[in-house]
C-alpha angles and dihedrals in degrees: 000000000000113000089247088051097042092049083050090061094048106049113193096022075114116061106158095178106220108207121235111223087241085071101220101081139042137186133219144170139255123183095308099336120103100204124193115210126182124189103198089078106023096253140158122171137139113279089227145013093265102189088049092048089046090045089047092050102049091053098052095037097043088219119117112255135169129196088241096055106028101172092213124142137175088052119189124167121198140209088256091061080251106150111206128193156144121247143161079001085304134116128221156169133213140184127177086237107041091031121211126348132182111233110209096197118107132286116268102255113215108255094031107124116207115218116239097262090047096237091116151027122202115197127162134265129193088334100314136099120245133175132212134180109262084223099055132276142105113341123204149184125258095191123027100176109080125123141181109310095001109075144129134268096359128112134244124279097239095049101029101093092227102165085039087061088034088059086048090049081230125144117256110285117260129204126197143135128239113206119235095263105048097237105101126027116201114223134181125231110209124201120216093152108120093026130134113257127233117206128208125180119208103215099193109035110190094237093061093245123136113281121297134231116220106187123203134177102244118183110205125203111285100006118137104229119081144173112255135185155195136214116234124189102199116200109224092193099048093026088225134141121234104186132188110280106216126046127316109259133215126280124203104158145012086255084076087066098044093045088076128084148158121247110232090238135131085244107043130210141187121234118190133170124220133192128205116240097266091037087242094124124046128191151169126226146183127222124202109218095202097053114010103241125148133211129197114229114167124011115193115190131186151162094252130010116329098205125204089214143017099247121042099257101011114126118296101255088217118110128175118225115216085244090060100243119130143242108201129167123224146186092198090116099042094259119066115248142157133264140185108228104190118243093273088044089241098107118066119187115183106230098177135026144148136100088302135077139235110232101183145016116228121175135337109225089200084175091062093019097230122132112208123207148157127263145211124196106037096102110082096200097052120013089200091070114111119212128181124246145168128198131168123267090253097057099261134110097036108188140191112216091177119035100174151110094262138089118252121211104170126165123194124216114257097266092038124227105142139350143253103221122190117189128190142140132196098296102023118070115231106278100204129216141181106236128201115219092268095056097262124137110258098174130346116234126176131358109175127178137215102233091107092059093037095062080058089061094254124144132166140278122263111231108220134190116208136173115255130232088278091066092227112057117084117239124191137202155147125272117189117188123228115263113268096022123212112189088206099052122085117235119204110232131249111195101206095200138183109167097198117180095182092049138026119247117197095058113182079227119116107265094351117219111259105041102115110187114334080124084068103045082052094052081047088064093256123132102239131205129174108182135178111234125194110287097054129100138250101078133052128339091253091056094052096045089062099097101040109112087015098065082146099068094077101233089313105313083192084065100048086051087049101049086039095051094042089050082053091058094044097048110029094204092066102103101209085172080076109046113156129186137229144183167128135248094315096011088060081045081061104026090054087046085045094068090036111053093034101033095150091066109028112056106180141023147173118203119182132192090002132175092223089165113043089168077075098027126111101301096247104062088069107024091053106034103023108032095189105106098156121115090265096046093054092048091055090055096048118097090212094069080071106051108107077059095077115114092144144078104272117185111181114186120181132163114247093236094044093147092176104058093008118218091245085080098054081037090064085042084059095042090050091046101053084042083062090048090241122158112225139149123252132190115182108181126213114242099354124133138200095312103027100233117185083026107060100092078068112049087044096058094052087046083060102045090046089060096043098055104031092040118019087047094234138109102248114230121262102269146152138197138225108235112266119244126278117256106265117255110206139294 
C-alpha cells in the first residue's frame, strides 16, 4: 500500500505531456508504453513499434527485452519520430523505419542542460559555467571567476538538498536558463560567503574511516547574514558576461531561481521575480541582456507574504504579452485573482474577480486576447476543487470549460493551443483528455481503474467536510477505513499530518501529492485522517494568514481536535479515547506538538525528520510565514517549550546528515525532554538525510510497530522489509 507499489497498479493515473519542439504534439508514458498523441488530428498511437525495437535489442545487446518491460532510460522523442535512449550503458536510436543504431557520442551527464536547438550543452565545473557541442568538439568556459561559495548556477546551501544528491551519488544540482534562441544562457551567482556554517558529523562512513564534517552554510531566523545573489546573462557566441547591473539582492529559497524567464521575442528579454527578505514585497522585474540593466515593473506590498502562487514552488502565474502588457496574480483583494498592468505598469485593469481563486495560470491566447486558468472555490460544496476557465483579458466573457464534481489539473503546451486535463477525485483515477480551447474533446487519452488495487483490500478515501475549532469556518479531509471494515467494531485513530503552511495536504485529487503512507496505516487495521486546518494554502487569503504570527500552531491543531472529535460523533466506530500522530519534516514538527500541547486527546506519536526548533530552523520558515523573530516569537515556535507537557508515547527518528531540518533541532527536543524527566524513544540514523532514502524501509517499519503496539494494544510479528525504490530520476 506504499505510494511506488500503489502508481504501479494504476497505470496511467500519471500522465506527465512532454512537448515536442514543433509545438503541436507531445509524447508521454504509461506503464511501459511511450505513446505520441497529436491533437491537430485527433490521434493516439505508440511512439514506436515496441516488440521490434525489444527483438532488436535484445539481439544487439545480448540481454534478454520485451516490448512490455523495455528497460530503456534517458528517453527523449524527437520531431522526426527518432527514439533515443541509453541501455545496458549504451546509448541508441531507434526509428520504426532505420531500426537500431549505436550512438557513439557520450553519455548525458546529470546536471548537463541542452540548449533549445539541440547544437550545445552548457554544465558546471568547479563553479563555473562551461558549454560544449552536443556533437562533439572544443568545449569552453563561459566564467572563469568563480570561487568557493561564490559561484554560478548552483543553489543555496540551505536549500540545495546536498546529503539528498550525495545518497544518490549525483552532482550538485544546477539551475540555468537557456534563451530561445540558443545563443545566451542566464545564470545566478550566489554569494555564501560570509554565511554561518552548520556542521554535521557522519558517524559510520561506508568506507570504515573515522567520522566524517560536512559543513553547510545555514542561515537561521533572524540572523544577519544572508545568501545573496545576481542575475548573468552569459553570451555563448562572443563568450562575454553581461552581469546585473545594481546591487546584488537577497535569496531565501530555489523559487528565487525558477521565478525568471526569457520572453520568446525578437528582442528578448529577461523577467524575474524577486521577494524581499520577509516576503513581504513582491516585484517584477526586467532584466536587459545586453546590458544588464533592470527595471522595476510591478511592486506588490503587504502586511504579511505576498506570495507569487498559491502553493510554495507551483508556476509563477505572470505572463508578458508581446505587447508588453502584463498578466500578474495577485491576493490584494483576499482571494487571489488576475490583473493587466500596462506595459509601463501604470494601468491596471481587473480580469477576474469574485469570492473564488484562481490556482494556475494555463495558457494566454494574445490573438484573441483571453487568458485561461484554473480555478479553486467555485465548487460550493468543496473549495479545493479545481476547475478549468477561461475570461478575456478585460474582464468580460468568463467562462466555465469544465462545470462538474472532479478536480482539474490541466497543463497547456508552451505556445498554448489547447490543454491536457486530467480529472480525478478521491475514488476515480484521473481520465485524461486533450481540450480545445472551447472545452471540447480533442482526443481521449487514459482512463485507468482501480480493480488491481481493490483485490489487495484498498478503497478509497472518504472525503469529509467538518467544522473547525471556530465553530464557523468549513474544514475538509480524507478519511481511509481500516481493511476489512467492520462497521461494529471500534478503530483506534492515526492522524497523517503535514500542517503547511506553505501547501495544502487532503487534496479531492486521486491519490493527492504529499500523503506519504496513510494507505498503509488502513491496510494495518487503523482508522486514518489527514485533514487541512486553517493556515494552510490553497483557499482565500484569510485562511492562509491564519497561521501567520501563529507558525506554532501547527496549521491550527484546534482545528485538527474539532474535525476528529466531530467525525467521532458522525461514525461510532471511530475510537477518538486512542488518537495517535504521525509526519514528516513539518508534519513531526506537528505530530510531536501535537502530543504536547493536547496531551489529554492524542497518546502516541511518531514524528521524523522534524524541525522541532524553528528559532534555529532554515531562515525562511519564520521569517516568511511567522514574522515574529523576537525572542518571544521564536519561543513560541520551539517544541521544547513544551516538554514537561509529555504524557504519551513520543518516537522521534531523524537521520544523522538531515541538512534541511538539521538533527540538532529533535536533539533540543531530546535535551528539553530529559530536563523535564520524560520518558520517550529516540532513533537517530547514520548517514541518512531529510528523507531518509535508503532507509526508509526501516524507519517505516518501527513507525508501524510503535502504533501497533502503543496504540493498537498488540505486540506487532517479527518482520522485516526490502528497501523501497529509489525516487525516479528522469527518463
Amino acid at each position: 500500500m506504499l505510494a511506488p507499489y500503489r502508481a504501479r497498479r494504476v497505470p496511467g493515473s500519471s500522465l506527465d505531456p512532454q512537448w515536442l519542439s514543433d509545438g503541436a504534439r507531445f509524447w508521454y508514458r504509461v506503464g511501459a508504453r511511450y505513446i505520441v498523441v497529436n491533437p491537430d488530428d485527433g490521434s493516439r498511437r505508440d511512439a514506436f513499434h515496441h516488440d521490434r525495437l525489444a527483438a532488436e535489442l535484445s539481439e544487439t545487446s545480448g540481454h534478454a527485452v520485451t516490448g512490455s518491460d523495455l528497460p530503456i532510460a534517458g528517453v527523449e522523442i524527437r520531431d522526426d519520430d527518432t527514439v533515443r535512449f541509453t541501455a545496458f550503458d549504451k546509448q541508441w536510436d531507434w526509428s520504426d523505419d532505420s531500426g537500431l543504431t549505436e550512438r557513439a557520442d557520450a553519455q548525458p551527464v546529470p546536471g548537463e542542460v541542452p540548449s533549445p536547438d539541440g547544437a550545445w550543452v552548457a554544465f558546471r565545473r568547479d563553479g563555473n559555467i562551461w558549454v560544449r557541442p552536443r556533437s562533439g568538439g572544443e568545449e569552453f568556459a563561459l566564467t572563469d571567476d568563480a570561487e568557493p561559495q561564490f559561484d554560478y548556477g548552483g543553489l543555496p546551501d540551505t536549500t540545495g538538498a546536498r546529503a539528498l544528491t550525495r545518497v544518490l551519488g549525483l552532482p550538485p544540482p544546477s539551475i540555468f536558463h537557456w534563451s530561445p534562441d540558443s545563443t545566451r544562457i542566464l545564470a545566478q551567482r550566489i554569494d555564501q560567503r560570509d554565511l554561518p556554517e552548520l556542521v554535521l558529523v557522519e558517524s559510520s562512513p561506508a568506507d570504515g574511516s573515522r567520522p566524517k564534517e560536512h559543513r553547510t552554510r545555514y542561515t537561521m531566523p533572524g540572523e544577519a547574514a544572508v545568501a545573496t545573489m545576481t542575475w548573468n546573462v552569459l553570451d555563448v557566441n562572443q563568450r562575454k558576461v553581461i552581469r546585473q547591473q545594481d546591487e546584488p539582492f537577497v535569496i531565501m529559497h530555489n523559487t528565487a531561481l525558477v521565478y525568471a524567464w526569457w520572453t520568446g521575442k525578437a528582442d528578448e528579454k529577461v523577467y524575474f521575480l524577486h521577494h524581499s527578505r520577509d516576503a513581504r514585497t513582491l516585484e517584477l522585474r526586467r532584466l536587459d541582456p545586453a546590458t544588464g540593466a533592470t527595471t522595476t515593473l510591478i511592486s506588490e506590498t503587504g502586511e504579511t507574504r505576498v506570495d507569487p502562487a498559491v502553493q510554495l514552488g507551483d508556476p509563477q502565474m505572470v505572463h508578458v504579452l508581446e505587447s508588453g502588457e502584463i498578466v500578474w496574480w495577485s491576493q490584494r483583494d483576499g482571494w487571489g485573482h488576475l490583473y493587466l498592468y500596462s506595459a509601463d505598469g501604470q494601468q491596471v485593469t481587473r480580469i477576474t474577480q469574485g469570492q473564488w481563486l484562481v490556482r494556475s495560470l494555463l495558457w494566454v491566447d494574445e490573438d484573441r486576447r483571453q487568458v485561461f486558468f484554473l480555478a479553486g472555490g467555485l465548487n460550493e460544496e468543496d473549495p479545493y476543487l479545481r476547475q478549468i476557465c477561461r475570461i478575456n483579458l478585460d474582464g468580460s466573457g468568463f467562462t466555465r470549460l469544465t462545470d462538474d464534481e472532479l478536480d482539474h489539473d490541466a497543463v497547456s503546451p508552451p505556445a498554448g493551443g489547447y490543454l491536457v486535463d486530467r480529472a480525478s477525485s478521491s475514488s476515480l483515477p484521473p481520465r485524461s483528455v486533450v481540450l480545445d480551447g472551447d472545452g471540447q474533446v480533442l482526443v481521449e487519452l487514459e482512463s485507468p481503474d482501480t480493480d488491481a488495487l481493490e483485490t489487495l483490500g484498498w478503497r478509497p478515501p472518504e472525503r469529509f467536510r467538518t467544522t473547525a475549532a471556530d465553530g464557523r469556518t468549513p474544514i475538509y479531509g480524507l478519511l481511509w477505513r481500516p481493511h476489512g471494515f467492520d462497521p461494529q467494531r471500534r478503530y483506534p485513530i492515526i492522524e497523517h499530518i503535514y500542517p503547511g503552511p506553505q501547501i495544502y495536504r487532503a487534496g479531492p485529487s486521486f491519490d493527492p501529492p504529499h500523503q506519504g503512507e496513510p494507505e498503509a496505516f488502513a491496510a494495518l487495521g487503523f482508522a486514518v485522517v489527514a485533514i487541512d486546518g486553517r493556515g494552510t494554502a490553497g483557499r482565500d487569503k484569510s485562511f492562509h494568514d491564519h497561521s501567520y504570527g501563529d507558525l506554532g500552531n501547527a496549521g491550527a491543531l484546534d482545528d485538527h481536535v474539532a474535525a476528529i472529535r466531530e467525525l467521532g460523533h458522525r461514525y461510532p466506530w471511530l475510537d477518538t479515547g486512542r488518537v495517535g500522530i504521525t509526519g514528516q519534516s513539518a508534519g513531526a514538527f506537528a505530530a510531536a506538538r501535537a502530543l504536547l500541547m493536547y496531551p489529554d486527546f492524542y497518546n502516541v506519536a511518531v514524528a521524523t525528520s522534524g524541525n522541532h526548533d524553528n528559532a534555529v530552523n532554515l531562515a525562511m520558515w519564520a521569517e516568511h510565514y511567522h514574522g515574529d523573530v523576537s525572542a518571544e516569537g521564536k519561543q513560541a515556535i520551539s517544541n521544547s517549550a513544551l516538554a514537561a507537557n509529555l504524557n504519551g508515547k513520543l518516537l522521534l527518528i531523524h537521520g544523522e546528515l538531515d541538512d534541511n531540518a538539521h538533527p540538532y533541532m529533535t536533539l533540543r527536543l531530546v535535551d528539553a525532554l530529559i530536563k523535564a524527566d520524560k520518558d520517550f524513544d529516540l532513533i537517530l540514523i547514520p548517514g541518512a538525510e531529510h528523507a531518509l532514502i535508503g532507509r526508509q524501509h526501516y524507519f517505516l517499519r518501527r513507525t508501524w510497530d510503535y502504533f501497533v503496539r502503543h496504540l493498537h494494544g498488540t505486540e506487532p510479528p517479527s518482520y522485516r522489509l526490502s528497501p523501497l525504490p529509489l525516487p525516479s530520476l528522469g527518463g
